[in-house]
C-alpha positions in Angstrom: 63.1 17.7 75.9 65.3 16.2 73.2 69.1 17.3 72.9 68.7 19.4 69.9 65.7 21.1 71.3 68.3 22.1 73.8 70.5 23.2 71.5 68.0 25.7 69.7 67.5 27.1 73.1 71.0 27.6 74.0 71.7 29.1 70.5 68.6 31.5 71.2 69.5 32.5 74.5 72.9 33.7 73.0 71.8 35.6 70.3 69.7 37.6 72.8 72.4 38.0 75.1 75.0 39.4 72.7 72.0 41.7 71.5 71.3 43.2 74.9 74.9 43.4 75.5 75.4 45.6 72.2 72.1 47.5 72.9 74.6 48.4 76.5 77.6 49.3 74.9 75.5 51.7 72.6 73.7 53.6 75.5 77.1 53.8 77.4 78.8 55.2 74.3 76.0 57.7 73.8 76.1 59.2 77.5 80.3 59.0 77.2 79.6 61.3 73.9 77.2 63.5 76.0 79.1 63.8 79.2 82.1 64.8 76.8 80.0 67.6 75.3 79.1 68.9 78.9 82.7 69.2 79.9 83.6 71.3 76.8 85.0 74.2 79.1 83.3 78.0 78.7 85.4 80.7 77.4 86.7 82.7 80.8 86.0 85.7 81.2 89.0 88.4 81.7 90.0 91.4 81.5 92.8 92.6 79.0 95.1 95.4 78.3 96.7 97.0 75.2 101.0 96.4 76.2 102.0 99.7 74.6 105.8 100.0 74.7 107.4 103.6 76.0 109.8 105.6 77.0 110.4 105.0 80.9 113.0 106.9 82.8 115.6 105.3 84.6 114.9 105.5 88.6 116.7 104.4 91.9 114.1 104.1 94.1 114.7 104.0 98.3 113.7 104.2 102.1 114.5 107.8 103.7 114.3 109.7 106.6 113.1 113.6 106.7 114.4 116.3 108.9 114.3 120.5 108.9 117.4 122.0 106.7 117.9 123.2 110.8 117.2 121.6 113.7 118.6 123.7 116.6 117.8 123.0 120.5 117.2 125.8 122.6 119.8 125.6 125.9 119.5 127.8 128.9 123.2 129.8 129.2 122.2 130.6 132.8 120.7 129.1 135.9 117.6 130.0 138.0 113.9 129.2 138.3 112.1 129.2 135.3 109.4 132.1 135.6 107.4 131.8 132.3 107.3 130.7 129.0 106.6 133.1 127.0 105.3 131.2 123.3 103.0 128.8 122.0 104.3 125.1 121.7 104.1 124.3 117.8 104.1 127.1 116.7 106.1 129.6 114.1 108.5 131.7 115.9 111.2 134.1 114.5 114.5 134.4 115.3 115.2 136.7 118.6 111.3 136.1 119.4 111.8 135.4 123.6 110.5 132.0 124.5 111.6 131.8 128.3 112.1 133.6 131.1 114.5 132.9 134.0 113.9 135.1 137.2 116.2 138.0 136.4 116.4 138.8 140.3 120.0 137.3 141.0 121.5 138.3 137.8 120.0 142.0 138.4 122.0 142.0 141.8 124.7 140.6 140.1 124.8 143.6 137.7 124.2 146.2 140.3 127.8 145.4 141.8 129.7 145.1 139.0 128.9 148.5 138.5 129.9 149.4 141.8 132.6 147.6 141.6 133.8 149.4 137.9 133.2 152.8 139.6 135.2 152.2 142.9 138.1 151.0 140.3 137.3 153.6 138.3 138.0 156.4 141.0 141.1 154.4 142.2 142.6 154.5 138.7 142.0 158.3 138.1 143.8 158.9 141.8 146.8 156.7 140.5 146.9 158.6 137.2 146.8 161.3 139.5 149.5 160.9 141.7 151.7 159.7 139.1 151.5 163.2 137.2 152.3 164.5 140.9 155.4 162.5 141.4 156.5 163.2 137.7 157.2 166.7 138.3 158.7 166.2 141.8 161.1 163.8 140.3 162.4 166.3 137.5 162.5 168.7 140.6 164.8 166.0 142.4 162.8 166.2 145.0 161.8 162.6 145.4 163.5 159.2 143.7 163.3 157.2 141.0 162.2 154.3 142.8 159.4 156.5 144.1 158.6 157.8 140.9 158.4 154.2 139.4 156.1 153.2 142.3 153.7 155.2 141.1 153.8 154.4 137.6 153.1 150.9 138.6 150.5 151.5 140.6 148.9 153.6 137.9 149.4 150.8 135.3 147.7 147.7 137.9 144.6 150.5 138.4 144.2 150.5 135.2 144.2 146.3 134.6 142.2 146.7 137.2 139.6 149.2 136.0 139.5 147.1 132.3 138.7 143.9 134.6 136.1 145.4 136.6 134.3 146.9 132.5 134.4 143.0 131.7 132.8 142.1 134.9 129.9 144.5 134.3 129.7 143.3 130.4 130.1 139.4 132.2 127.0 140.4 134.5 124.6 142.2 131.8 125.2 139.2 129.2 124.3 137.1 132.3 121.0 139.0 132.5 120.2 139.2 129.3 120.8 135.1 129.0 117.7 135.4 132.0 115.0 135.6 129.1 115.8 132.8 126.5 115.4 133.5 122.9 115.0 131.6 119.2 118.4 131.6 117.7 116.5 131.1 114.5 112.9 131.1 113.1 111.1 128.2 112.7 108.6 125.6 114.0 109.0 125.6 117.8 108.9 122.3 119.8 107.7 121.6 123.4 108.8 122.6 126.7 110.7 120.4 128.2 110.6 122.1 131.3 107.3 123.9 133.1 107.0 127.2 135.2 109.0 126.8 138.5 111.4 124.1 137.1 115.3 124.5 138.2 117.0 125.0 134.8 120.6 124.9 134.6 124.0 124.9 132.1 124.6 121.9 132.2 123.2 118.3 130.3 119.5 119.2 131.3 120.2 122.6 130.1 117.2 121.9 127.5 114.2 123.6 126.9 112.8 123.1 123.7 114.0 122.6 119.9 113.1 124.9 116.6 112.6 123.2 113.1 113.1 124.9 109.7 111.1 123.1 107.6 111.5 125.3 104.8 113.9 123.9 102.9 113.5 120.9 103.5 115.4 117.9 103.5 115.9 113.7 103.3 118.7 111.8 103.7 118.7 108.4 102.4 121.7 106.0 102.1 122.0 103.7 98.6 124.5 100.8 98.3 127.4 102.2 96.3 127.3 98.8 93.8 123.5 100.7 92.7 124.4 104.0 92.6 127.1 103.2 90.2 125.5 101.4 88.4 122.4 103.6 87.7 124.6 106.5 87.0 126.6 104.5 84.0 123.5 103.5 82.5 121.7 106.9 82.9 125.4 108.4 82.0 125.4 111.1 84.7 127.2 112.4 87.2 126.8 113.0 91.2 123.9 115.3 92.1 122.7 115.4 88.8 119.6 112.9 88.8 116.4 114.8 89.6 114.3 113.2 92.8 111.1 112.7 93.6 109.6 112.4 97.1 107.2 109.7 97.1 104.3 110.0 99.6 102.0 107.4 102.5 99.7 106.9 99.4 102.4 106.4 97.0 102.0 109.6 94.8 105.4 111.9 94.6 105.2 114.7 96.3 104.3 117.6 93.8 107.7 119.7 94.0 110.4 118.2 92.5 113.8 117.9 94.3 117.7 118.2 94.2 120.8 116.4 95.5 123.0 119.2 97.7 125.0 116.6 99.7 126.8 113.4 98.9 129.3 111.6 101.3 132.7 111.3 100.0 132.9 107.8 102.1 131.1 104.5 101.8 129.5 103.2 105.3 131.9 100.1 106.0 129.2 98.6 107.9 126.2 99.2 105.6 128.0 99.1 102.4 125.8 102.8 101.3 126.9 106.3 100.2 124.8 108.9 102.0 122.9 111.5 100.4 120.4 114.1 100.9 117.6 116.0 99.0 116.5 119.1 99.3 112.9 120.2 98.3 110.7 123.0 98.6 108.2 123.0 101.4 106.9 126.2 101.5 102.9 125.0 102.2 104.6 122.6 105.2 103.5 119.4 103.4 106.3 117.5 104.3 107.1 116.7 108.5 110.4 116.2 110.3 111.2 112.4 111.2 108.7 111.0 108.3 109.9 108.0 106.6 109.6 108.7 102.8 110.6 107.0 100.1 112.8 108.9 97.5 113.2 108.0 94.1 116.5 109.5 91.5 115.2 109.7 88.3 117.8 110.3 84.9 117.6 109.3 81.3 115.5 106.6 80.1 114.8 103.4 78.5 112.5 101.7 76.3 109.9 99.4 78.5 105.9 98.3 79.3 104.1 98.7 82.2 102.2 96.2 83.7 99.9 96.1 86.5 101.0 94.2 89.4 97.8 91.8 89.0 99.0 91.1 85.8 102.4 89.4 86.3 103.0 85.8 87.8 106.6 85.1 89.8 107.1 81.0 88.8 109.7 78.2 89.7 110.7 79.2 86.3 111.3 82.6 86.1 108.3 85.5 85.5 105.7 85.2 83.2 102.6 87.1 82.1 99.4 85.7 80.4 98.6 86.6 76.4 95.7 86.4 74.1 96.9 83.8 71.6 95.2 83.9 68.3 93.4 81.1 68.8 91.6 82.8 71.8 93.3 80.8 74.3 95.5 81.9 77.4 99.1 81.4 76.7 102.3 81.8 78.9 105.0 84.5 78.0 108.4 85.1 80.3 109.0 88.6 80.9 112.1 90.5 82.4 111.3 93.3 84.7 113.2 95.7 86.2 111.5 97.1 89.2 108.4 99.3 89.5 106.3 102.6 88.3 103.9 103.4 91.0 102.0 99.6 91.4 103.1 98.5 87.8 106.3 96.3 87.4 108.3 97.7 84.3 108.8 95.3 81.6 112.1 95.7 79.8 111.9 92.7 77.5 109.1 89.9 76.9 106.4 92.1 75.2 105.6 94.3 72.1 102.9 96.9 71.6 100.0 95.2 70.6 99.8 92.7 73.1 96.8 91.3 74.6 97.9 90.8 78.8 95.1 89.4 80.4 95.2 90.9 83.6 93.0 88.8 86.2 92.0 85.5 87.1 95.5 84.3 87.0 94.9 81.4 88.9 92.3 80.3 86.8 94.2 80.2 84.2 96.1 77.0 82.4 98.2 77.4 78.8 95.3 76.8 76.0 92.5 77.5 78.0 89.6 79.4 76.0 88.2 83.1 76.8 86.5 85.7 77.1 88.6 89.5 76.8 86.9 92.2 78.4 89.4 95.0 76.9 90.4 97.9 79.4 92.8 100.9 79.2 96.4 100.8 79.3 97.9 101.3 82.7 97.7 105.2 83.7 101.1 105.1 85.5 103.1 108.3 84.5 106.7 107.1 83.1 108.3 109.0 85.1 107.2 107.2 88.4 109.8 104.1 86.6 112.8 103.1 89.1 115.3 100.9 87.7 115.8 99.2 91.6 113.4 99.0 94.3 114.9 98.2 97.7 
């Protein structure tokens, strides 16, 4: 083969080279172009709600502790063997209803010779203001002395301490017995025995026997940091006792009688830093039980704000933030300031308008700009007046 026949060949061999090399670089172009149309992301589906600003009331919202408007224990004010108890543990009793019996026997015998005892005083007391008249007339007679004469007088007077002591022995002894059968001081919701037929009872600490609720009123006393009460009653603009309250229940609905503040503490706790109070509600149907731990919230005034389902609102590095509809049908970031809670919706005091479109779930799903899909529902059903300003 001559040189320039091996230069054709060379010169051929390139030209089908670069070819195949473009023909490459096309194909590869074409599946980058298809690949790119394959990751075009789908609209997302979400759901969305309507903000709809509203009036909210202004709420202090905290952890309480029930109890009866009385809770009296019932003591035993004498000694003995406890014969019988004479009512059903749990339930209603009425003041003077008897629920024990102590055996009466002693306290009986006790009795009987007081009285003996009050009419052999008795008898000496009528003989001293008898022989005191006696000795009377024989003194203006001159028949006997003075000294005799006051004698008798005396002993007349000391019969009749002693006749007024021997009356409060006998009242001492009949109170005794009557303490034998153990009564309510006061109606309520009776407790349990704390002591069984045949125990020993006595005066003294295990003087117990049971305990009587009232729950009817009834009342809870919570304790709020004084910093929060303040400052919810300058920006309601009330005064003490006058915020209405709410009991909030296990399921988180309020209780369906509304309530009222009869007792504030003059004092702040100087180890808790709280002002005690306590609310007093109507419990007539026996709804509410002694001991529960139930949330209370103050409600007063009210304020302009939007709620928001819990679902709906995002806590970031940078502050809180909720999710929009832009117009361009993309997600996009908005920071919100909330002021504690209505029921399970956070109350949004600044950040939103009526109008706008909150996505409400797949949060995490979501990046600023990406597309989708609304799936419209109904604006949060929490009642405004479920709205505390602080949740603690």
């Amino acid at each position: 083969m001559t040189a320039r026949s091996n230069r054709r060949f060379s010169i051929s061999g390139l030209a089908a080279a670069v070819t195949a090399l473009a023909a490459l670089l096309a194909a590869t172009g074409c599946s980058r172009n298809s690949a790119d149309t394959a990751a075009a992301p789908a609209a997302l589906p979400v759901s969305v709600m309507e903000a709809k600003v509203e009036q909210v009331p202004l709420a202090l919202e905290v952890a309480g502790q029930a109890e009866g408007s009385r809770e009296v224990e019932v003591r035993a004010r004498v000694g003995g063997i406890l014969v019988r108890r004479l009512y059903q543990e749990g339930a209603q009793v009425k003041a003077g209803q008897p629920l024990f019996e102590i055996d009466r026997a002693p306290y009986e015998i006790a009795l009987t010779q007081a009285k003996g005892q009050l009419a052999e005083q008795k008898a000496r007391a009528e003989q001293a203001v008898r022989e005191a008249t006696r000795l009377k007339g024989l003194l203006n007679q001159r028949a006997i002395s003075q000294k005799e004469y006051d004698d008798a007088t005396s002993n007349n007077a000391a019969a009749e301490a002693g006749l007024q002591a021997a009356e409060a022995t006998v009242r001492q002894a009949a109170l005794n017995l009557s303490y034998a059968t153990v009564t309510a001081p006061v109606s309520g919701i009776s407790g349990r025995a704390e002591r069984s037929e045949g125990a020993l009872v006595s005066t003294g600490a295990d003087s117990l026997l049971t305990t009587i609720v009232q729950p009817n009123p009834f009342w809870i006393r919570f304790g709020v940091a004084d910093r929060d009460l303040a400052a919810f009653r300058a920006a309601a603009g009330i005064g003490r006792t006058a915020a209405k309250v709410e009991a909030l229940m296990a399921d988180g609905s309020a209780y369906s009688k509304a309530g009222r503040i009869n007792f504030e503490s003059a004092v702040v706790d100087r180890k808790l830093g709280t002002v005690t109070l306590r609310a007093e509600f109507d419990n007539a149907e026996g709804v509410l039980i002694p001991g529960q731990f139930i949330r209370v919230r103050m409600l007063a005034g009210g304020r302009e704000a939007v709620l928001v389902p819990q679902s709906a609102v995002m806590e970031t590095d940078r502050g809180t933030i909720v999710y929009l509809i832009g117009s361009d049908g993309t997600a996009q970031p908005r920071p919100v300031k909330t002021d504690g809670w209505s029921g399970n919706n956070w109350v949004v005091v600044s950040g939103l308008k009526s109008g706008d479109r909150i996505i409400t779930d797949n949060l995490l799903k979501l990046k600023p700009g990406t597309p989708v899909k609304p799936d419209v529902q109904p604006a949060t059903d929490a009642k405004p007046a479920a709205a505390p300003a602080t949740k603690s």
